[in-house]
C-alpha positions as CSV (number, residue, x, y, z in Angstrom):
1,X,24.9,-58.0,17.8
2,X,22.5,-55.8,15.6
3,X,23.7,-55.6,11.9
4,X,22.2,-52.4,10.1
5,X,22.5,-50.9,6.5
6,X,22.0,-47.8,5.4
7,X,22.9,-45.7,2.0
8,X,23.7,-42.1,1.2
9,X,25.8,-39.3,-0.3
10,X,27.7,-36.1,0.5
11,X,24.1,-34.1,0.9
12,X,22.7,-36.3,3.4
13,X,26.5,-37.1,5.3
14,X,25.9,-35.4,8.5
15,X,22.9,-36.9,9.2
16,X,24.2,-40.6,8.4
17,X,26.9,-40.1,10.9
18,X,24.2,-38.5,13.4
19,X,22.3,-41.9,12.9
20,X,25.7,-43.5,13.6
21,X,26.5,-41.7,16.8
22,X,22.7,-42.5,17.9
23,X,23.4,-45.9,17.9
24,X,26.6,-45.6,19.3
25,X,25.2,-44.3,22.3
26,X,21.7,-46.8,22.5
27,X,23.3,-50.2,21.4
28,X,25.5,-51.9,23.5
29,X,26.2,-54.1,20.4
30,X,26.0,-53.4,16.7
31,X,27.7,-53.0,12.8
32,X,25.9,-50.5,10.7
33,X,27.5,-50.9,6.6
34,X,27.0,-47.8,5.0
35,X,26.2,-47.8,1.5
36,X,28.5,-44.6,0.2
37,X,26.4,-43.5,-2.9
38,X,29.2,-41.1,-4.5
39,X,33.4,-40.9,-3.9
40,X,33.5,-38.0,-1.7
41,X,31.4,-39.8,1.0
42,X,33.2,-42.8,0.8
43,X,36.7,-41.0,1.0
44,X,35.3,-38.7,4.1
45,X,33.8,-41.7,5.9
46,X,36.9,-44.2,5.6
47,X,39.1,-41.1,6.6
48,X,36.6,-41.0,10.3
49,X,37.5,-44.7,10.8
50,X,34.3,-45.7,12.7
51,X,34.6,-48.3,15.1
52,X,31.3,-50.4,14.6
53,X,31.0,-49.6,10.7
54,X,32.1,-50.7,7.1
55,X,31.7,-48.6,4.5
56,X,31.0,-50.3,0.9
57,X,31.9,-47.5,-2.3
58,X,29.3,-48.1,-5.0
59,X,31.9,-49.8,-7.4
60,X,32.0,-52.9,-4.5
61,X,28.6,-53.0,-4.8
62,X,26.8,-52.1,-8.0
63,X,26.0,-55.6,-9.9
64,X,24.8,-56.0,-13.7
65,X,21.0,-55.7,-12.7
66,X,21.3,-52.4,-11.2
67,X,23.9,-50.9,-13.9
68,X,21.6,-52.0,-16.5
69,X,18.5,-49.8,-15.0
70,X,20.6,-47.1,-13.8
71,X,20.5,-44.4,-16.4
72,X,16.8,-45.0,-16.8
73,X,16.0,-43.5,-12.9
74,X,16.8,-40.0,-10.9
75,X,19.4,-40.4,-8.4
76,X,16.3,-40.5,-6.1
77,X,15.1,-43.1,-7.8
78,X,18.0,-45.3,-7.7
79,X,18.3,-45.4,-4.5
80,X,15.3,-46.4,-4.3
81,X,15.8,-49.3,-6.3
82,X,19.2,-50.3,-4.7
83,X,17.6,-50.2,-0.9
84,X,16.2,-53.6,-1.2
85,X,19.6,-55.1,-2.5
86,X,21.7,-53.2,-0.1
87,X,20.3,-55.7,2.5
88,X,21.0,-58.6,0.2
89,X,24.3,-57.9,0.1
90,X,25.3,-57.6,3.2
91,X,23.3,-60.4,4.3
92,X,25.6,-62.6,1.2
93,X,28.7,-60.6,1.5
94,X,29.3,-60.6,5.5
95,X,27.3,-64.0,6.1
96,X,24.6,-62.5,8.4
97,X,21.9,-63.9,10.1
98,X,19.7,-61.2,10.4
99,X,20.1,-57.3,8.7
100,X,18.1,-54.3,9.0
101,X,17.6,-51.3,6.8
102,X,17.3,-48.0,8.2
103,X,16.9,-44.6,6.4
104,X,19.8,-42.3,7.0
105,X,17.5,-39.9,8.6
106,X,16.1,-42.0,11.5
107,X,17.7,-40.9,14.8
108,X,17.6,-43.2,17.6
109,X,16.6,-41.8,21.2
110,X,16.7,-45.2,22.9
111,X,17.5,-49.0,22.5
112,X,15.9,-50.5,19.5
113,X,15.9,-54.0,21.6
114,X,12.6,-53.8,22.4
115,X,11.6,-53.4,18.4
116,X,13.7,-56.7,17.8
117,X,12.0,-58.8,20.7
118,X,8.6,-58.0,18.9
119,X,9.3,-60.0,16.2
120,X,10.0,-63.2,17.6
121,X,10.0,-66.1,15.3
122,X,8.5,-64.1,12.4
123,X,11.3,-63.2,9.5
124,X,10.5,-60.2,7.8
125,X,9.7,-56.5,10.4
126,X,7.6,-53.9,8.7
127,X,6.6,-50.3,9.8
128,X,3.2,-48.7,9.5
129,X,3.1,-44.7,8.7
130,X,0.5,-44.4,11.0
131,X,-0.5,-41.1,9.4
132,X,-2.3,-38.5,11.0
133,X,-6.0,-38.3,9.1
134,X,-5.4,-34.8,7.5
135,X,-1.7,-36.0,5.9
136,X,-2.9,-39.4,5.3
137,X,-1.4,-40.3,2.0
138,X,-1.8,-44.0,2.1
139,X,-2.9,-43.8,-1.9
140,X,-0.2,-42.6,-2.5
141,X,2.6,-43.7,-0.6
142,X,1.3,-47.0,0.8
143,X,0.6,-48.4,4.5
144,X,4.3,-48.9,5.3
145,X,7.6,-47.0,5.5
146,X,10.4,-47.6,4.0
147,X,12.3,-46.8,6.8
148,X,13.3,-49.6,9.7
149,X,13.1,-53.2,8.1
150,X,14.1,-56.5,9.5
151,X,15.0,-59.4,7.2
152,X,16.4,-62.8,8.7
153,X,18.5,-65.1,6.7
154,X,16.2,-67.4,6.2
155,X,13.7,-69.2,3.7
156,X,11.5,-67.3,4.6
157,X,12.6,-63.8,5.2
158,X,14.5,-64.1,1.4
159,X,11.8,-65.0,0.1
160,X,10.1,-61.6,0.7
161,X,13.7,-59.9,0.1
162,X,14.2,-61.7,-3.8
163,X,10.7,-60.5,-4.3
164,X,11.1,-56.6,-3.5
165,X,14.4,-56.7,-5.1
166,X,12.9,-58.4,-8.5
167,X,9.9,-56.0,-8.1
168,X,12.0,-52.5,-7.7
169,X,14.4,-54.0,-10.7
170,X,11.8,-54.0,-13.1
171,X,9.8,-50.6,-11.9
172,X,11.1,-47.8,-9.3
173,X,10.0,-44.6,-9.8
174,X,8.6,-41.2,-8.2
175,X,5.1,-41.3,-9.6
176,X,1.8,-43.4,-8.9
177,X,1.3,-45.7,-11.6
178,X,-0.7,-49.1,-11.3
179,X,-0.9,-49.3,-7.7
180,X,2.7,-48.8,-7.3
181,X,5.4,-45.6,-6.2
182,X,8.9,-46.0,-5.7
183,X,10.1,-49.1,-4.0
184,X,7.3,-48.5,-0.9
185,X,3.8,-49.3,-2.3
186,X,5.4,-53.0,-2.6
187,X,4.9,-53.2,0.9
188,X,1.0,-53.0,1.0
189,X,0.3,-56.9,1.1
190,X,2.9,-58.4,2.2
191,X,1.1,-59.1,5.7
192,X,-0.9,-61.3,3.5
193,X,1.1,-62.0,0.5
194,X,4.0,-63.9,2.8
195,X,4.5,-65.9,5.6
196,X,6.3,-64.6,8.6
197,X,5.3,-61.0,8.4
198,X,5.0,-58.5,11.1
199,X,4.0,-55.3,11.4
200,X,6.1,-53.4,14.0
201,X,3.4,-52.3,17.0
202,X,5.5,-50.6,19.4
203,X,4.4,-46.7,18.8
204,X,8.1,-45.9,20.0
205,X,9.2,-47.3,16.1
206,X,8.3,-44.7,13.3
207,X,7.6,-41.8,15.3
208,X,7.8,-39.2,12.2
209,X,6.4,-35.4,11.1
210,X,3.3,-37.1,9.5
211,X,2.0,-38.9,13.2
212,X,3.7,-37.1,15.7
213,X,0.7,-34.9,16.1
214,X,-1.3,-37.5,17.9
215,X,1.0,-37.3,20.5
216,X,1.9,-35.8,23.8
217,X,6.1,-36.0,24.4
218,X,8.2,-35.2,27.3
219,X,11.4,-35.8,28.7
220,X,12.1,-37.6,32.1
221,X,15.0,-38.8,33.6
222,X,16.9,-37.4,30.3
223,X,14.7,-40.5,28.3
224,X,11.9,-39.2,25.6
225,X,8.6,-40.3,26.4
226,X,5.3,-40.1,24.2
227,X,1.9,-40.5,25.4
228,X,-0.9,-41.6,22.3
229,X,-3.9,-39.0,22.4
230,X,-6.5,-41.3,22.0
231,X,-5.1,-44.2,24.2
232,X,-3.2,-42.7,26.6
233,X,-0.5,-45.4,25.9
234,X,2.6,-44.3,27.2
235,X,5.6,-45.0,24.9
236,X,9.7,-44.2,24.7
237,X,10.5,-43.0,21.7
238,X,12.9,-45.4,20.0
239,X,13.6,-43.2,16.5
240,X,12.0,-40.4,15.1
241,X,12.1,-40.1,11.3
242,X,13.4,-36.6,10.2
243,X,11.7,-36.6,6.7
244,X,11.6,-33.8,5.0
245,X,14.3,-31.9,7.3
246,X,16.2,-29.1,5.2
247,X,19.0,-26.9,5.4
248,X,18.5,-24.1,3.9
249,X,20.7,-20.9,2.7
250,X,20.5,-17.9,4.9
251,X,21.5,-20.1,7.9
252,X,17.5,-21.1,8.3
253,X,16.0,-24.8,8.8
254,X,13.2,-26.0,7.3
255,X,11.1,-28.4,9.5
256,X,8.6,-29.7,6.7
257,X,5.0,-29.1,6.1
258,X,4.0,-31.0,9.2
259,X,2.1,-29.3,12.3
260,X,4.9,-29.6,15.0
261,X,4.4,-28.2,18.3
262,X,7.1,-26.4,20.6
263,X,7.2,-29.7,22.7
264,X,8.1,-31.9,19.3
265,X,10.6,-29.1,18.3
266,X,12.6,-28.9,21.8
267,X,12.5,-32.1,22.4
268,X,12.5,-34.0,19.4
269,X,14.4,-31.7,17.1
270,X,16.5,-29.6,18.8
271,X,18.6,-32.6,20.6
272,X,19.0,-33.7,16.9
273,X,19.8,-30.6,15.2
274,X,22.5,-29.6,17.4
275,X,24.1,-33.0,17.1
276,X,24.0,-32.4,13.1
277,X,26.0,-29.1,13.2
278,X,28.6,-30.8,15.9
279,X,29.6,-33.2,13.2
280,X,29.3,-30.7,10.4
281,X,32.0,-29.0,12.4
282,X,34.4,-32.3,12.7
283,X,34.3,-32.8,9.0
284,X,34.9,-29.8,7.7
285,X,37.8,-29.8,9.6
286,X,38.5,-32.9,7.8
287,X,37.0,-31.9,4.2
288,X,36.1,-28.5,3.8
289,X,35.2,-29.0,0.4
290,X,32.0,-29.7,0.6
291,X,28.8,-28.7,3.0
292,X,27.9,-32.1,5.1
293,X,24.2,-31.1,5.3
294,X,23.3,-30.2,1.8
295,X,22.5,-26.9,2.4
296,X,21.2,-25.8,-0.4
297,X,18.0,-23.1,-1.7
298,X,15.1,-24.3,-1.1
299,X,12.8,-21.2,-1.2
300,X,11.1,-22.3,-4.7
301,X,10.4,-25.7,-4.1
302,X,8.1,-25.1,-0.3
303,X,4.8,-24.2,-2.3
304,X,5.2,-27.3,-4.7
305,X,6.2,-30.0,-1.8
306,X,2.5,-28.4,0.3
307,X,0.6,-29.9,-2.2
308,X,1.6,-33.0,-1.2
309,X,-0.4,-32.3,2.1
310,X,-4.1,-31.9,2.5
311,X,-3.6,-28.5,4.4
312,X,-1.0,-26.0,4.9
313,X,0.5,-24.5,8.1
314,X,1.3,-21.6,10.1
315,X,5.0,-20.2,10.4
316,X,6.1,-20.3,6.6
317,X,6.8,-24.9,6.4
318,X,8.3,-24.4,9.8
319,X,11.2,-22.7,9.0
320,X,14.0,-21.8,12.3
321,X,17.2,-19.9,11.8
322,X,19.9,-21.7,13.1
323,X,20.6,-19.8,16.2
324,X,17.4,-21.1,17.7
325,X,18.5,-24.6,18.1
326,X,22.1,-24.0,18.8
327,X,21.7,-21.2,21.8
């Protein structure tokens, strides 16, 4: 059994229950709790009755510490700081040996088995970025992601856990400042800083906008396979990080600021994509009161988000309209 957590709120719903679904369909067994970040989510998500979730409403899980910081940080920024102690308390509350964060916008495309056999006996999993060199923003935003992390139950793994949670307490925010951003600079030394570390290795884990260009994918036998550049190691692709996906007004998608070629966006994006509007669909037949993607105008905010990049790119950030994915 794989135990998961995740967090989010109305804007990011669809893809949450995409990432669901995904795992659904790639785990033979698994519980993902879902962290619902505002009331509508967690009234829309209990009223879908997933099989292999639980859904925890903020008032369940908010302690002192974190409504004590709260008004001090964006919302962006709060949920940065509560990532770390939604794994603690599911690992307290439900008595689990093992849990894993996973961002709500990861989309799994195989079994994530062979990511768990890689840690062995080691307690704590991190990811790598493994940036690209021209969007390398390790200064900035650290070694690691935030994004797929393994914490056991143990003396060790909660060791590392009480730290990050202590550490993104006292500072969490959107800007460099002393070495530190958000809750994912933490990460830089914990390879050396703790025992029973391990940095994820299999290429297949983290494939994302900001690496994906050093490699070759295809699809056989209805699996997704990547094939490194430089090594020609051959890879499935166990999740693919949609950062920086939008949906936009106009019926038009925003890929991000990433060079993607048509490979990446049929076979990577497209699958996914047309998965997200099937469940925008389902709930607004349950809910119509709300837009399950976030949809929402993006048009002023493109040129501002490219400067976090070193270059820009052709086709205006990537953007689609809608009918391309769905024909």
């Amino acid at each position: 059994m794989y135990n998961f957590c995740t967090l989010f709120e109305t804007n990011y719903l669809s893809r949450g229950l995409a990432l669901y679904e995904s795992l659904e369909k790639q785990c033979e067994s698994f519980h993902l709790y879902i962290f619902a970040f505002n009331d509508k989510s967690f009234e829309v998500l209990n009223k879908l009755a997933l099989k292999h979730a639980t859904i925890i409403s903020l008032l369940e899980f908010e302690s002192q510490d974190l409504l004590a910081i709260k008004e001090d940080r964006s919302v962006g920024e709060y949920c940065w700081t509560c990532t770390s102690s939604t794994i603690k308390y599911c690992i307290e509350k439900f008595n689990l040996d093992c849990c894993t964060y996973l961002d709500a916008d990861l989309y799994f495309f195989s079994s994530p088995k062979v990511l768990f056999d890689e840690i062995g006996n080691k307690s704590t999993l991190i990811t790598e970025h493994r940036y690209t060199p021209e969007y390398d923003q390790t200064d900035l935003s650290g070694k690691y992601c935030v994004q797929f992390m393994i914490f056991k139950n143990n003396e060790e793994g909660l060791r590392v856990l009480n730290w990050w949670i202590d550490a993104c307490l006292d500072w969490c925010y959107a800007r460099a400042e002393d070495g530190k951003f958000g809750d994912q600079k933490y990460l830089d030394d914990w390879y050396t800083k703790f025992q029973g570390v391990h940095e994820l290795q299999h290429l297949g884990g983290g494939v994302a906008p900001w690496n994906v260009q050093q490699y070759i994918f295809s699809k056989i036998n209805g699996k997704e396979i990547g094939i490194e550049k430089k090594s020609n190691q051959k890879f499935d692709v166990v999740f693919y990080h949609f950062h920086n996906l939008k949906f936009i007004e106009k019926d038009k998608i925003e890929l991000g600021e990433y060079t993607l070629t048509q490979e990446d966006i049929d076979i990577l994006y497209k699958p996914y994509i047309q998965h997200i509007y099937q469940i925008k669909d389902r709930i607004s037949k349950i809910d119509s009161s709300f837009d399950s993607n976030g949809t929402r105008a993006t048009q002023k905010t493109l040129r501002s988000r490219a400067k976090l990049v070193k270059r820009k790119i052709e086709g205006n950030y990537n953007i689609y309209k809608k009918d391309y994915f769905l024909k």
